[in-house]
KOLTOR-473748 format. One record per residue (C-alpha): residue number from 1; residue in three letters; x, y, z. Coordinates in Angstrom, 1 decimal. Example, Ala and Ser with C-alpha at 12.3 -4.5 7.8 and 13.67 -1.06 7.14 Angstrom:
BEGIN
+-----+-----+--------+--------+--------+
!   n ! res !   east !  north !     up !
+-----+-----+--------+--------+--------+
!   1 ! ALA !   12.3 !   -4.5 !    7.8 !
!   2 ! SER !   13.7 !   -1.1 !    7.1 !
+-----+-----+--------+--------+--------+
***
This chain:
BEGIN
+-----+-----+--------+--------+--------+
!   n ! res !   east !  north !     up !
+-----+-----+--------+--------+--------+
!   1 ! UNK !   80.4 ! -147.5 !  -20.8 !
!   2 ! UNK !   79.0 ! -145.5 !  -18.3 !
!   3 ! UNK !   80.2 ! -142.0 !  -17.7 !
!   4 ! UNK !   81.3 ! -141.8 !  -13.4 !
!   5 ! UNK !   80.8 ! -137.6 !  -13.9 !
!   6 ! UNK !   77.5 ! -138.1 !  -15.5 !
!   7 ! UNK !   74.8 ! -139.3 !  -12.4 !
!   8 ! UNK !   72.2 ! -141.8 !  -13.2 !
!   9 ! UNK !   68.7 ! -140.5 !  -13.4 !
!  10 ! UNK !   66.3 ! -142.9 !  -13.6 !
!  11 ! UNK !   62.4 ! -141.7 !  -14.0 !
!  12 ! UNK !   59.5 ! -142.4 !  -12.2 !
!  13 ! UNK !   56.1 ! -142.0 !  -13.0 !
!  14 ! UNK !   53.9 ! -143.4 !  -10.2 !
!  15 ! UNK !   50.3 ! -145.4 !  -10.7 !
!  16 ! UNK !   47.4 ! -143.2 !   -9.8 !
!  17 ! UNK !   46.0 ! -145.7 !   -8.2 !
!  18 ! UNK !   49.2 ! -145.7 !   -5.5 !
!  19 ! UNK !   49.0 ! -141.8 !   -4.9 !
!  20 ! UNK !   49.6 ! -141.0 !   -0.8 !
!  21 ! UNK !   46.7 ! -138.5 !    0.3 !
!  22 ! UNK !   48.3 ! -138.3 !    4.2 !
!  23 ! UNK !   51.9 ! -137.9 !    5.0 !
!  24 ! UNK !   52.7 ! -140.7 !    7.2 !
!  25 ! UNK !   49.9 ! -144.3 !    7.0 !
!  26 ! UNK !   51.2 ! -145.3 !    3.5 !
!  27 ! UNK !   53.6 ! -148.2 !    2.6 !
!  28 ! UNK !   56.7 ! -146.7 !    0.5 !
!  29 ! UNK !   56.5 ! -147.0 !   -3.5 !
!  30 ! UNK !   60.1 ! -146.9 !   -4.0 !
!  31 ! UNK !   63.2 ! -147.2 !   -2.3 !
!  32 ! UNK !   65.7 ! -144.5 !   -2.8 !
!  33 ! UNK !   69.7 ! -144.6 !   -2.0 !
!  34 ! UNK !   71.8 ! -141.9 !   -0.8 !
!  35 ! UNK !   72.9 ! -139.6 !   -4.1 !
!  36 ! UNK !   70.4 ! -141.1 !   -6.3 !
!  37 ! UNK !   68.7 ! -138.9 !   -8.9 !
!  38 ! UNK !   65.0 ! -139.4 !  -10.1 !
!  39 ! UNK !   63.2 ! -137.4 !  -12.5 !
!  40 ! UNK !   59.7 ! -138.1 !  -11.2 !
!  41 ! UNK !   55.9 ! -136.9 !  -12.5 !
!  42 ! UNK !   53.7 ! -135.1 !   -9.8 !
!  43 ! UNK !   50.3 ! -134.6 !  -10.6 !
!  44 ! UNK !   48.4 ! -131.1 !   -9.5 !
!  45 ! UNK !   46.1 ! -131.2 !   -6.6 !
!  46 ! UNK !   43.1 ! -131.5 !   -8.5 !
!  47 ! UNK !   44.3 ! -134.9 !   -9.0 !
!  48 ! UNK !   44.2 ! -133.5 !  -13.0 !
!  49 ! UNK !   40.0 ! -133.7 !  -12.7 !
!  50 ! UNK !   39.7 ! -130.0 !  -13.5 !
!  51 ! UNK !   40.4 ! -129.1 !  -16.9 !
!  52 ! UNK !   38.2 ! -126.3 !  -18.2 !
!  53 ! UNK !   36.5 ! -123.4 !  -16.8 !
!  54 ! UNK !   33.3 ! -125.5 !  -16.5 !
!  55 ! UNK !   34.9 ! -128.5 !  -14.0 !
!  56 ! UNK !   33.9 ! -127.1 !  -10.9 !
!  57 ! UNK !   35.4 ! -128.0 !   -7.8 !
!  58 ! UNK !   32.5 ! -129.2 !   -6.1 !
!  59 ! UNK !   31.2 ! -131.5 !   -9.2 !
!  60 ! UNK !   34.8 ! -132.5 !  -10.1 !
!  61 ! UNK !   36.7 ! -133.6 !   -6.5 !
!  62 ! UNK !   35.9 ! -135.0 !   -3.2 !
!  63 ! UNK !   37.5 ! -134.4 !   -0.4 !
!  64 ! UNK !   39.6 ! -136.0 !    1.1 !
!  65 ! UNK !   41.3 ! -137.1 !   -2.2 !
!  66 ! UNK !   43.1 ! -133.3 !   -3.3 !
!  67 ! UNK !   46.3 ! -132.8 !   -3.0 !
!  68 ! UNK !   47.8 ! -136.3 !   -4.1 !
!  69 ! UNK !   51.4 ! -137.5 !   -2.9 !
!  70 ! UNK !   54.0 ! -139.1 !   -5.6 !
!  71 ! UNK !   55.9 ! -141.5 !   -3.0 !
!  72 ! UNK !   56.5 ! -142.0 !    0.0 !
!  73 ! UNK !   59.7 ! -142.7 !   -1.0 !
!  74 ! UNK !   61.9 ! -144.8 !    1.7 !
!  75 ! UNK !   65.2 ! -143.4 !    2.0 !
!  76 ! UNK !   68.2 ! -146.4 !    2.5 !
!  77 ! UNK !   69.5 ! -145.5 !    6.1 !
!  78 ! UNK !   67.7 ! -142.9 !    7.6 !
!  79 ! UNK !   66.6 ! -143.3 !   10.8 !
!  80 ! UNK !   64.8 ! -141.3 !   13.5 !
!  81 ! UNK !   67.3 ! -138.1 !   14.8 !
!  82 ! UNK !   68.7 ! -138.1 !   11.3 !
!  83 ! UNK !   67.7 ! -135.9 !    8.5 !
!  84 ! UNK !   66.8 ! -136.6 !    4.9 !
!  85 ! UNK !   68.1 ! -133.7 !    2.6 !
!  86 ! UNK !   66.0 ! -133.5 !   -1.0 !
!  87 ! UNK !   67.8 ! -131.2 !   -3.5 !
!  88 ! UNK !   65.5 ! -130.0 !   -6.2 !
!  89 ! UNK !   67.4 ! -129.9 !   -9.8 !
!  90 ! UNK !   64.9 ! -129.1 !  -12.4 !
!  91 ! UNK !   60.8 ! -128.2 !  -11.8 !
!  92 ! UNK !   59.5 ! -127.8 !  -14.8 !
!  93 ! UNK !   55.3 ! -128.1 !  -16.4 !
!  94 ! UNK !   54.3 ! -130.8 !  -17.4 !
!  95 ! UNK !   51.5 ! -129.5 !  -19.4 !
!  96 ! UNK !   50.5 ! -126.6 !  -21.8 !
!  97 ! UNK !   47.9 ! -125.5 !  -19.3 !
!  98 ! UNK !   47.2 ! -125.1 !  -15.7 !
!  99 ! UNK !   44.5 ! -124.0 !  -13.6 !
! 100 ! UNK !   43.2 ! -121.5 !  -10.5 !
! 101 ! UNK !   39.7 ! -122.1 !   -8.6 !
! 102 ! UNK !   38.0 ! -120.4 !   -6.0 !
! 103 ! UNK !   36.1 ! -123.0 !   -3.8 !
! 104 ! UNK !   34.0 ! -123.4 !   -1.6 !
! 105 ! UNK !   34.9 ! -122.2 !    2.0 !
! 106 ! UNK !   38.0 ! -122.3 !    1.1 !
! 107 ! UNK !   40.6 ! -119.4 !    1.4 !
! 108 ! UNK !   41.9 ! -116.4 !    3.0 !
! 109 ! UNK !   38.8 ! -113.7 !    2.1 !
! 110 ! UNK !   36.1 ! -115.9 !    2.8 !
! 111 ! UNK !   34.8 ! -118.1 !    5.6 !
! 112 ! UNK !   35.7 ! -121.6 !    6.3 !
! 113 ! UNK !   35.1 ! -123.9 !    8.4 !
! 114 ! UNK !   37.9 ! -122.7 !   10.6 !
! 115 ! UNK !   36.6 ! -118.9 !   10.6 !
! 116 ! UNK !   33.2 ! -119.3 !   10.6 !
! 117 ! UNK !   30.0 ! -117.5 !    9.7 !
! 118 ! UNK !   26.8 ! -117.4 !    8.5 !
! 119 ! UNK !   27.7 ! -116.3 !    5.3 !
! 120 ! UNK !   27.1 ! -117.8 !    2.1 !
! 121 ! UNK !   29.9 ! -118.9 !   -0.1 !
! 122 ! UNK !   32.0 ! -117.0 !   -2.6 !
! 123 ! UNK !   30.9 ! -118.0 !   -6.0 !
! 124 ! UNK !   32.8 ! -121.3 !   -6.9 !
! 125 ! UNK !   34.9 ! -120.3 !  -10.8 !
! 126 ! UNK !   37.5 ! -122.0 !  -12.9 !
! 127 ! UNK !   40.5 ! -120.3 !  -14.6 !
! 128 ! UNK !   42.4 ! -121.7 !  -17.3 !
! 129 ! UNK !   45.8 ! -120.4 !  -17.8 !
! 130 ! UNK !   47.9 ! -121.1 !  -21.4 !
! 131 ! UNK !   51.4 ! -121.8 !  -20.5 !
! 132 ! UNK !   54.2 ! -120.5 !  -23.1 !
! 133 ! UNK !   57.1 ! -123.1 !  -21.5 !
! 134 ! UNK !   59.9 ! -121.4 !  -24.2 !
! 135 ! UNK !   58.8 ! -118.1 !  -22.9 !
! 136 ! UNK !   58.9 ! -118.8 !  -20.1 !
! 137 ! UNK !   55.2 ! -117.4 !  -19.1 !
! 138 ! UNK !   51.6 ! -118.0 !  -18.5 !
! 139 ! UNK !   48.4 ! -116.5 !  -19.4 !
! 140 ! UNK !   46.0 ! -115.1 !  -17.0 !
! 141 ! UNK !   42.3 ! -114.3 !  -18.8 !
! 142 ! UNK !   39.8 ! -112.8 !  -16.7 !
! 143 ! UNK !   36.6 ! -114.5 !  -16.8 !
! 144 ! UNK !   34.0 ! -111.2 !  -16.3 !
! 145 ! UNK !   35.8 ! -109.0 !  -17.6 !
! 146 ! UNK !   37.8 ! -108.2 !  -20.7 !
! 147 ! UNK !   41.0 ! -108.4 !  -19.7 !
! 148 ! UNK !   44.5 ! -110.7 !  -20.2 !
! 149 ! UNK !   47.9 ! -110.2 !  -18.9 !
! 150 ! UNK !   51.1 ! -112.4 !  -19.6 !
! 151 ! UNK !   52.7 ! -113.5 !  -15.9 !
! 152 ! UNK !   56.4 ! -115.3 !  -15.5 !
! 153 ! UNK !   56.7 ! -119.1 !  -14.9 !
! 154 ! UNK !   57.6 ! -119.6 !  -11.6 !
! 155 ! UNK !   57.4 ! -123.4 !  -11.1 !
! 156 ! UNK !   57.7 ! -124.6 !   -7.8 !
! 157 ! UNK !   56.2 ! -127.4 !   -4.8 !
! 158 ! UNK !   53.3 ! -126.8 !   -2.6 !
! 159 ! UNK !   54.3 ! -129.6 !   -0.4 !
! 160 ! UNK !   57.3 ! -131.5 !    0.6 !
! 161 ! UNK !   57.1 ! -133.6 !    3.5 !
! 162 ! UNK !   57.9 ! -137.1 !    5.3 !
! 163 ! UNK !   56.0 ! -139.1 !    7.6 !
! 164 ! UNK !   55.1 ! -137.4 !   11.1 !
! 165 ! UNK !   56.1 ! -138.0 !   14.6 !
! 166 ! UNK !   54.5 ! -140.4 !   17.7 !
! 167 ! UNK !   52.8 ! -142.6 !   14.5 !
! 168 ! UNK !   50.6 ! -139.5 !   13.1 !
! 169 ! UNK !   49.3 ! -139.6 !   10.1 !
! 170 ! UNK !   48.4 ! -136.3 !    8.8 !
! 171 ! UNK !   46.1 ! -135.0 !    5.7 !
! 172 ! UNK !   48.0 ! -133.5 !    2.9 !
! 173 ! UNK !   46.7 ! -130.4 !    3.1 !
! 174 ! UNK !   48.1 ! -130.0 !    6.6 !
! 175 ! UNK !   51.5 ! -128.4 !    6.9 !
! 176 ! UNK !   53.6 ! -128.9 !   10.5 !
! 177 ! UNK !   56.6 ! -129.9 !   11.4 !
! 178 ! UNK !   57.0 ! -132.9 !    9.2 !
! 179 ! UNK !   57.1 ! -130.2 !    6.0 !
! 180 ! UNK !   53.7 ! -131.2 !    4.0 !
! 181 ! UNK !   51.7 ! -128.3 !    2.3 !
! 182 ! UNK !   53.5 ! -125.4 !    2.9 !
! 183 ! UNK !   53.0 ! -123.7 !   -0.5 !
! 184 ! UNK !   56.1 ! -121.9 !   -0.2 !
! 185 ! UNK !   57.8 ! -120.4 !   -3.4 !
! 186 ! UNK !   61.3 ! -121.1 !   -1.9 !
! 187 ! UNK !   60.3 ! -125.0 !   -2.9 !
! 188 ! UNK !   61.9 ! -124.7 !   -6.3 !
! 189 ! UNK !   64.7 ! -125.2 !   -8.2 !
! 190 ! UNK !   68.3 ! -124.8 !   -7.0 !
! 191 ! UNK !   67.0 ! -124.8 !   -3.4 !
! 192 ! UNK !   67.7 ! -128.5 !   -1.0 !
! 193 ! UNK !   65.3 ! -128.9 !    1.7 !
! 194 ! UNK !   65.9 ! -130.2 !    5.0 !
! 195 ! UNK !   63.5 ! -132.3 !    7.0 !
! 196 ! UNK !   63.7 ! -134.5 !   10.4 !
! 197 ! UNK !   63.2 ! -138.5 !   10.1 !
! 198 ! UNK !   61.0 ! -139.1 !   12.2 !
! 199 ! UNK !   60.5 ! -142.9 !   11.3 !
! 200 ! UNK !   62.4 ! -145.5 !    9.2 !
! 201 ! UNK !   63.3 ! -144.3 !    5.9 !
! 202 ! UNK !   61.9 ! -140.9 !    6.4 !
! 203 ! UNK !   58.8 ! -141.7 !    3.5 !
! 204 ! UNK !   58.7 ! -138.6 !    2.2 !
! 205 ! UNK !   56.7 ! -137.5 !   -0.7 !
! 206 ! UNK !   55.8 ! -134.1 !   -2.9 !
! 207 ! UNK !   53.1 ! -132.7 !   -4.9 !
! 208 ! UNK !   50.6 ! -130.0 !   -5.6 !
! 209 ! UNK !   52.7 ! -128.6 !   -8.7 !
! 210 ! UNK !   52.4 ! -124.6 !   -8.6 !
! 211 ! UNK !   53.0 ! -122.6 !  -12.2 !
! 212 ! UNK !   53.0 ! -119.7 !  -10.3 !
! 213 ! UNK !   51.6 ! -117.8 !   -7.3 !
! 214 ! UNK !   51.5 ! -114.6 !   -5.2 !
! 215 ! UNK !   52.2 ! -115.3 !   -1.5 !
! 216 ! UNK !   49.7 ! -116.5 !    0.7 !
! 217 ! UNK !   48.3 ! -118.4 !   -1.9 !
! 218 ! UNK !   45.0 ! -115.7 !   -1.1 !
! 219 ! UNK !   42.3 ! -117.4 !   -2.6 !
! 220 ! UNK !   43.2 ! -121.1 !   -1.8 !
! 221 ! UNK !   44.7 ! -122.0 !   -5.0 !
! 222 ! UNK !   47.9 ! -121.3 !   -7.3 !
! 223 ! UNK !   48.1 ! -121.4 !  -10.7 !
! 224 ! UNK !   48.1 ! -125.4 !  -10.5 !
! 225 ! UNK !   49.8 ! -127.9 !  -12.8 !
! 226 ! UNK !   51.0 ! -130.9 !  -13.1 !
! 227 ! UNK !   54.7 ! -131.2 !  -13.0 !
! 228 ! UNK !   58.3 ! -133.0 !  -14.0 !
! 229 ! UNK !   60.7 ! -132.5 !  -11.4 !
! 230 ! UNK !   64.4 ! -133.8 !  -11.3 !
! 231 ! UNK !   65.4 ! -134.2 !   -7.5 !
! 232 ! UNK !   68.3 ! -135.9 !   -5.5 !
! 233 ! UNK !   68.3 ! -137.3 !   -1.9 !
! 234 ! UNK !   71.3 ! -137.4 !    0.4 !
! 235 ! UNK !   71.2 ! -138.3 !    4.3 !
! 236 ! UNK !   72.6 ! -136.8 !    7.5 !
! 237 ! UNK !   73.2 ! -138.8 !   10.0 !
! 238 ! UNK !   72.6 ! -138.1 !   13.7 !
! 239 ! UNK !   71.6 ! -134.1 !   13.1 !
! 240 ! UNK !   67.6 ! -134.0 !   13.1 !
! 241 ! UNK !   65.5 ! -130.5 !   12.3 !
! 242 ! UNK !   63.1 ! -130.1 !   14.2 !
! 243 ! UNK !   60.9 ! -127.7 !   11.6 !
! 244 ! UNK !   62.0 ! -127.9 !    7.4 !
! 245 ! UNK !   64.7 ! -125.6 !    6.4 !
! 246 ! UNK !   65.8 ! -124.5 !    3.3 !
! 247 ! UNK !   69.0 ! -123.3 !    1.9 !
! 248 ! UNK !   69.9 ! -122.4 !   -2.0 !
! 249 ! UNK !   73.3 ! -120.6 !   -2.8 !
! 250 ! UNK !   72.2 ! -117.1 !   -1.6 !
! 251 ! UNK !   70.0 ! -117.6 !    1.5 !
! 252 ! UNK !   69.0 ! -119.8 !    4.9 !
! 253 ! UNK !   65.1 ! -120.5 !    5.4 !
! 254 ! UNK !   63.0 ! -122.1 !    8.4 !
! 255 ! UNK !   59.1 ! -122.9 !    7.5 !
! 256 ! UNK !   57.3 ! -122.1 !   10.4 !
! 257 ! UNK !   53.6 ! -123.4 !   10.3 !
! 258 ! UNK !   50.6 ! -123.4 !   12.9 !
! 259 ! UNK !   47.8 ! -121.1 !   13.5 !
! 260 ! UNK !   47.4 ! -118.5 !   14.5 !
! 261 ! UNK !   50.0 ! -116.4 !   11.8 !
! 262 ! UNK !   52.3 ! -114.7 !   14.3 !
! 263 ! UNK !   52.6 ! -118.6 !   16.2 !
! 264 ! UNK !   54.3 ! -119.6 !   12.6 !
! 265 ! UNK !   56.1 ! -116.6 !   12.4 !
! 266 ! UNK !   57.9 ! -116.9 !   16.1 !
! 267 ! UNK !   58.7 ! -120.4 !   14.9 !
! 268 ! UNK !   60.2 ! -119.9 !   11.8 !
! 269 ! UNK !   62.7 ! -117.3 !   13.4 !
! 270 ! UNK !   63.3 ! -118.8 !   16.6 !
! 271 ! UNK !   64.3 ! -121.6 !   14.7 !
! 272 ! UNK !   66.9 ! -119.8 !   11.9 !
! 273 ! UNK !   68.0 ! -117.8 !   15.3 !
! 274 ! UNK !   69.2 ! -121.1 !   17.1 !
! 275 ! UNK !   70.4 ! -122.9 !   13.6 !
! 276 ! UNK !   72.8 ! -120.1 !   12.6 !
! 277 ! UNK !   73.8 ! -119.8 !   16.3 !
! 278 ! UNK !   75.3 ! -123.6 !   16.4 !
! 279 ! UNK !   76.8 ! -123.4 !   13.0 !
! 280 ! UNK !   78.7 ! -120.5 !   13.6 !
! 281 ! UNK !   79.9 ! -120.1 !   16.8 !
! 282 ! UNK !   77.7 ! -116.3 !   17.5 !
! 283 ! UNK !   76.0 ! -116.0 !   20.5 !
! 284 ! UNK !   72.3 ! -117.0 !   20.5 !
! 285 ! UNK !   71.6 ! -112.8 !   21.4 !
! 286 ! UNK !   74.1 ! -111.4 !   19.0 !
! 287 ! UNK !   72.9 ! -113.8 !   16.5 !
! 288 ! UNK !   68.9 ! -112.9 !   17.9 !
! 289 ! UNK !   69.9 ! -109.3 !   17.1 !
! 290 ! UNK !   71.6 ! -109.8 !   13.6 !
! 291 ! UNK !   68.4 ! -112.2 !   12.4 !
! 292 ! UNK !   66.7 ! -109.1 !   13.8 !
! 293 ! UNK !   67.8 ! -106.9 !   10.9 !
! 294 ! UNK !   68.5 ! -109.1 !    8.1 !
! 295 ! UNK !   65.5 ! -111.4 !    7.7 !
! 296 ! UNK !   62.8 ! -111.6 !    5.5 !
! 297 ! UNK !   59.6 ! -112.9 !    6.3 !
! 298 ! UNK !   57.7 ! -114.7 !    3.6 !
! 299 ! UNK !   53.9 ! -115.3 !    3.7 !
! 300 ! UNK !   53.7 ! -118.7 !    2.4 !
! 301 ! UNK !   50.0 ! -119.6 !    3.0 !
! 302 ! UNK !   47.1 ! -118.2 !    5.2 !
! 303 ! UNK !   45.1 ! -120.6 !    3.8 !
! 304 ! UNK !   45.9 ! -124.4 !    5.0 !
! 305 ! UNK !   44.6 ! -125.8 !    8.4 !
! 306 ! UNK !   48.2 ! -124.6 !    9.7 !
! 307 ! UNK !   49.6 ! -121.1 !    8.4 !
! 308 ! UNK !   53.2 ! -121.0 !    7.0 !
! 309 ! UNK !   55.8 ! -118.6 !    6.9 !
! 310 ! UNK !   59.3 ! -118.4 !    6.1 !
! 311 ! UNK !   61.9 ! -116.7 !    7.7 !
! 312 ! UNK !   64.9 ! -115.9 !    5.2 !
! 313 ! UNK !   68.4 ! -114.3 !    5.4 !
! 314 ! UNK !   71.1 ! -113.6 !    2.6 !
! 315 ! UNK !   74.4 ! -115.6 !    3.4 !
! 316 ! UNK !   76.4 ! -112.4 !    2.7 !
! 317 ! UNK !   75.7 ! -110.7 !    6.5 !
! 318 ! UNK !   76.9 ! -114.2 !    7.7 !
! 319 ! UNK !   79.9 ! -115.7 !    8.8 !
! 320 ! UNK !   82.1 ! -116.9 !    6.2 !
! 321 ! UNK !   83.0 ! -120.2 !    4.9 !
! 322 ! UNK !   80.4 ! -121.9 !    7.1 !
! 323 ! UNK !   79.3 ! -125.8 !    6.2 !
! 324 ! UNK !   75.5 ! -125.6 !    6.4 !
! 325 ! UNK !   74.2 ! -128.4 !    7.1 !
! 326 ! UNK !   77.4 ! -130.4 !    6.8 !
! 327 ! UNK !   78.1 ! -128.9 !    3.1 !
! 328 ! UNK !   75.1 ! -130.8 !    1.8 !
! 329 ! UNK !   74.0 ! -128.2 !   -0.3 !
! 330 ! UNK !   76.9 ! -127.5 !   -2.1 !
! 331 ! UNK !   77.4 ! -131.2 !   -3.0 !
! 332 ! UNK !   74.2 ! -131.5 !   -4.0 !
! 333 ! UNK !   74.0 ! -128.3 !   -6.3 !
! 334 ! UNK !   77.3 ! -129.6 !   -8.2 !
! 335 ! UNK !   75.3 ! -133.1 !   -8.8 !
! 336 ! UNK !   72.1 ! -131.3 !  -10.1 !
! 337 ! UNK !   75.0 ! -128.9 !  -12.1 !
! 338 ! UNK !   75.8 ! -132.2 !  -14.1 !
! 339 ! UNK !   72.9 ! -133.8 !  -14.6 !
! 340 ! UNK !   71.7 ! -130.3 !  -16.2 !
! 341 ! UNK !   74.9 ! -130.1 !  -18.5 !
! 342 ! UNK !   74.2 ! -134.1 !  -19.2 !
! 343 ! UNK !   70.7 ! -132.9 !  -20.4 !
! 344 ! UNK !   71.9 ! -129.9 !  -22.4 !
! 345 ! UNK !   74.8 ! -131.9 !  -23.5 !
! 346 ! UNK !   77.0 ! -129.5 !  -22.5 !
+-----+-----+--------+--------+--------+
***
């Protein structure tokens, strides 16, 4: 007999060949209800083609297939001006080993095809990192030099997203208001992430599995890995974010991202600004000037054809006893609480 406490999770480990490469343009692979649990596989955004120092980018990928989508997943009963809510559970490595690359025209220190020059490119390397999962950490060994350095495990999802507005269909490496790649370390476990429907049954989708990585994501690429990740869905109907947020036990977040930086930045803020101004009842100036003083502001990437950056403040300089976001959080964090102890068999 089946346990009531104790949620279903039932896993879900997609066909290569069905991997989404745009958010938006692809038929859903699953249908998903309300307070359902999956445990699903995401592959890293190598598509798993890079394996050794020697797999160069260039020889080993081709664009426009990086970055690949597990889902879309259609979502039972959203509809557009609702929002879907994800809860990530558990984000964990699926693999012993990960990898970093520099490639070609492709990061924050070099030119790309959006800074241009006449430049030649950076040389194009491969590192492989050795991932100690009971310890928690990875291996970083330099490759000219004699060096190595043991770095924490910090799991978490470069992109999150569901299908666009007005029909778009979007790249994956392309992060907007729709979520996608916004390589933001906040994407991890214990934190439930808020996005817009913008069409039936939101079709959202995640990937581009990060071990680790310092923000901005500087040279284009994370510690990348493939990954398990145990995530909930729950709906709210008739409230629709206009830009992602994000909220774990501790903190609020709006991802902000277009180009140029600052554009992402004044986004991100005037959007936390106005959300903690309707849930709470404070004046959009008083609440203008508190944000003023308490927020962080994360560098998520300066590398994607959009910049992100996320704009972050502690619950505890906020209002009391306020339901974010309905209570969906909490709710969700309690689910993910059990499915853990279920695990553990605690």
């Amino acid at each position: 007999m089946t346990d009531p406490s104790q949620p279903l999770v039932t896993r879900f480990v997609q066909d290569p060949k069905t991997y989404a490469w745009t958010f938006g343009g692809y038929d859903p692979v699953r249908r998903v209800r309300p307070g359902e649990v999956l445990d699903v596989y995401v592959e890293d955004c190598f598509d798993g083609r890079i394996r050794s120092t020697a797999d160069l980018p260039s020889k080993s990928i081709e664009y426009p297939f990086i970055n690949p989508q597990t889902g879309p997943f259609y979502v039972e009963g959203a509809e557009p001006g609702d929002t879907i809510a994800v809860h990530l559970i558990d984000v964990r490595p699926a693999r012993d080993w990960a990898v970093s690359a520099h490639v070609l025209f492709f990061g924050s220190l070099t030119g790309t095809r959006l800074t241009a020059g006449l430049q030649e490119p950076l040389p194009e390397k491969v590192w492989l990192y050795r991932v100690d999962a009971a310890a928690a950490e990875l291996t970083f060994d330099a490759l000219d030099s004699d060096y190595e350095v043991r770095l924490p495990l910090q799991p978490f999802h470069g992109t999150i997203g569901v299908a666009p507005a007005a029909h778009e269909v979007r790249n994956v490496l392309v992060p907007e208001a729709f979520g996608g790649n916004m390589d933001s370390p906040e994407v991890t476990a214990g934190t439930t992430i808020y996005l817009g429907v913008n069409v039936p049954g939101a079709l959202f989708s995640l990937g581009d599995g990060h071990y680790r990585m310092g923000e901005g994501e500087v040279c284009g690429a994370a510690v990348e890995g493939a990954m398990n990740t145990v995530l909930t869905v729950e709906l709210i109907k008739g409230v629709y974010c206009e830009w992602p947020r994000f909220e774990d036990d501790d903190a609020l977040m709006v991802a902000g991202s277009y180009r140029p930086l600052e554009d992402a930045f004044r986004i991100a803020h005037t959007q936390l600004v106005r959300w903690i101004a309707s849930s709470t009842g404070l004046s959009v100036w008083d609440t203008y000037q508190l944000v003023s003083q308490i927020a962080t502001s994360r560098v998520a990437n300066v590398v994607d054809p959009n910049y992100t950056m996320v704009a972050k403040v502690p619950k505890r300089y906020l209002p009391r006893d306020i339901p974010w976001m309905d209570g969906v959080h909490g709710r969700m964090r309690a689910r993910g609480r059990a499915v853990m102890a279920a695990r553990s068999g605690k």
